[in-house]
C-alpha positions in Angstrom: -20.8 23.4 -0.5 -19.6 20.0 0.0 -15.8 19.0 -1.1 -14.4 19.1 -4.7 -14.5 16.2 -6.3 -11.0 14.6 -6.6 -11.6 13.9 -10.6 -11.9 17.9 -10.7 -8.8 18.5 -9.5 -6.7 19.3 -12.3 -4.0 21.6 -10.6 -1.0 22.0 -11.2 -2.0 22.4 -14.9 1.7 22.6 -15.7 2.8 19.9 -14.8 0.0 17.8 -13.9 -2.5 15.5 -16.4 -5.1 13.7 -14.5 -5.9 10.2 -16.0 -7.8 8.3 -13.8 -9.1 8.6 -9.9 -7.7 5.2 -8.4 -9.7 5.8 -4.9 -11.9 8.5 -3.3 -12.2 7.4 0.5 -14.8 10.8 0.8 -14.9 13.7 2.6 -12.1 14.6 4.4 -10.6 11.4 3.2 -7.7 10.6 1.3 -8.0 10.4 -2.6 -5.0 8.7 -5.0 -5.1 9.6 -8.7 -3.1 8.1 -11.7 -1.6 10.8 -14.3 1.5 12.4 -16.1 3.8 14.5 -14.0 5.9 16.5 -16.8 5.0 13.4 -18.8 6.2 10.6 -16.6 3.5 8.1 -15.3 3.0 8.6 -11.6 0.3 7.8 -8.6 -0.7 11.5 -7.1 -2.1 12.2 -3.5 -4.4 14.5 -1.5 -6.8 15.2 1.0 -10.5 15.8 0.8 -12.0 18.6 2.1 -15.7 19.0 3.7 -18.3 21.4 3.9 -16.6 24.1 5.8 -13.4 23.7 3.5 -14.3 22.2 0.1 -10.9 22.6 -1.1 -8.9 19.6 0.6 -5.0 19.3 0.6 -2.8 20.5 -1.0 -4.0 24.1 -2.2 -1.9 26.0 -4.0 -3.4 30.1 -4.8 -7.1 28.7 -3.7 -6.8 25.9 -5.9 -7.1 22.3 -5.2 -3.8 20.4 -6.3 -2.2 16.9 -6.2 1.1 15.9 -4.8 3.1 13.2 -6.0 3.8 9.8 -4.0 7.2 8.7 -3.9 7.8 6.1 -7.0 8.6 3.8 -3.9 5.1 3.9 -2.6 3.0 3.0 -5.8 2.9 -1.2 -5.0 1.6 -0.1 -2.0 -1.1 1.7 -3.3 -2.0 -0.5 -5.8 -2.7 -3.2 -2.7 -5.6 -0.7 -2.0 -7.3 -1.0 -5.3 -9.7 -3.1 -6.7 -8.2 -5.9 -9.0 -9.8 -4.4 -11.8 -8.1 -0.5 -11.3 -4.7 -2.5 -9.9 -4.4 -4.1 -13.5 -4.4 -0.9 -15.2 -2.9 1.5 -13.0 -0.2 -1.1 -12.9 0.3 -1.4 -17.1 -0.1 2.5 -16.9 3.1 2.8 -14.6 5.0 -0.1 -16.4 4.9 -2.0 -12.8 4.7 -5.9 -14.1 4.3 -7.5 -11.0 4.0 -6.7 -7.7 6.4 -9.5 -5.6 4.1 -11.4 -3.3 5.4 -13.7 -0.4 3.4 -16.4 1.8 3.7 -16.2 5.8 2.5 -19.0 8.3 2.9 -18.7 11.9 3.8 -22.2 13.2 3.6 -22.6 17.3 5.8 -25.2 18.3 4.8 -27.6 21.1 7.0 -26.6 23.6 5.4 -23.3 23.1 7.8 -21.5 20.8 6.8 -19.3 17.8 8.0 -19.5 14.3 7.6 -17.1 11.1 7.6 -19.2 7.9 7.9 -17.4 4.5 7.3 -18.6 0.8 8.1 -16.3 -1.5 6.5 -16.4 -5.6 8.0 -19.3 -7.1 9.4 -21.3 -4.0 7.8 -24.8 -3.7 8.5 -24.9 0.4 8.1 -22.5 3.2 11.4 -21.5 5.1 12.3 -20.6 8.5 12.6 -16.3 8.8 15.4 -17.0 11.1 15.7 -12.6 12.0 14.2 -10.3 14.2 13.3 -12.7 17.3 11.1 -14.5 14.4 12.9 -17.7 15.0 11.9 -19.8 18.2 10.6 -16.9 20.0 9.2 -18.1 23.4 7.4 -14.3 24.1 4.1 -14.5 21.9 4.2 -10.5 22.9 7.7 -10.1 21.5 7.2 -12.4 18.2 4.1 -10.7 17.7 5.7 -7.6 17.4 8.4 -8.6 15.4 5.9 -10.0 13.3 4.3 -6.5 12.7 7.9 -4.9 11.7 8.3 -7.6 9.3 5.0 -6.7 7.7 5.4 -3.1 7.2 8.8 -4.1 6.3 7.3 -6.2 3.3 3.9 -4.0 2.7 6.9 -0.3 2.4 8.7 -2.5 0.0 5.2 -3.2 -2.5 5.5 -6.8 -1.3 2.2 -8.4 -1.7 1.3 -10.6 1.9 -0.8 -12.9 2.4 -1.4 -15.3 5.4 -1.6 -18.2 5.6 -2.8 -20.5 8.5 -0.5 -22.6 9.8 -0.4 -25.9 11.9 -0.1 -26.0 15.5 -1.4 -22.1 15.3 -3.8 -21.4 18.1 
């Protein structure tokens, strides 16, 4: 029997109303679904299962089930959708924007490295003058500070996008 479909899963019945499956990554895969936990809007989460266990994660009394995400982690899903599902899962949950910010990574001639940042709204990039993202002379080093500042942004629902930027190898 192959896994239960995630727009089956209707468990936990007292709490839970299934609206809309947002994503179905397949078997043994994760699956996000927008509903009403105990009437509040909310982004639910599981795990597929596969042939040998069709039920997936979590189960509850042989049942599939979903689990809600944290309220703080719905941007970031909504950053995996298509723009089409984003717009509505997004008016569903009373989100109105997601914040978006602008990075370049400038290499200086002398070598150095440089994180720039525009943020919605801001004409000009500035310097990120934190985290050894300022002037850093270890591309190693920068480049990890760069990835910290990423998740940073991507936990918070920030929207990133990257741009190229001049003297950038």
């Amino acid at each position: 029997m192959p896994y239960i479909s995630p727009d089956l899963v209707i468990s936990p019945k007292d709490s839970w109303t299934l609206v809309q499956v947002l994503l179905d990554r397949g078997e043994d895969q994760a699956a996000y679904a927008l509903g009403l936990w105990k009437d509040r809007p909310r982004i639910a989460f599981r795990w597929n299962g596969n042939n040998d266990s069709p039920i997936g994660n979590p189960q509850s009394r042989g049942l599939p089930t979903w689990t809600m995400l944290d309220e703080h982690l719905h941007l970031g899903v909504l950053q995996l959708l298509p723009l089409e599902k984003q717009a509505f899962a997004a008016s569903f949950l009373g989100i109105t924007e997601a914040p978006s910010v602008e990075l370049k990574v400038r290499k200086h001639p002398s070598g150095r490295f440089y994180l720039l940042e525009k943020s919605a709204g801001q004409k000009a990039f500035s310097d990120v003058t934190s985290d050894g993202l300022f002037g850093a002379d270890d591309p190693a080093k920068f480049y990890k500070a760069f990835g910290r500042r990423l998740a940073s942004l991507s936990e918070k629902g920030t929207r990133v996008s990257l741009v190229r930027g001049e003297g950038e190898d």
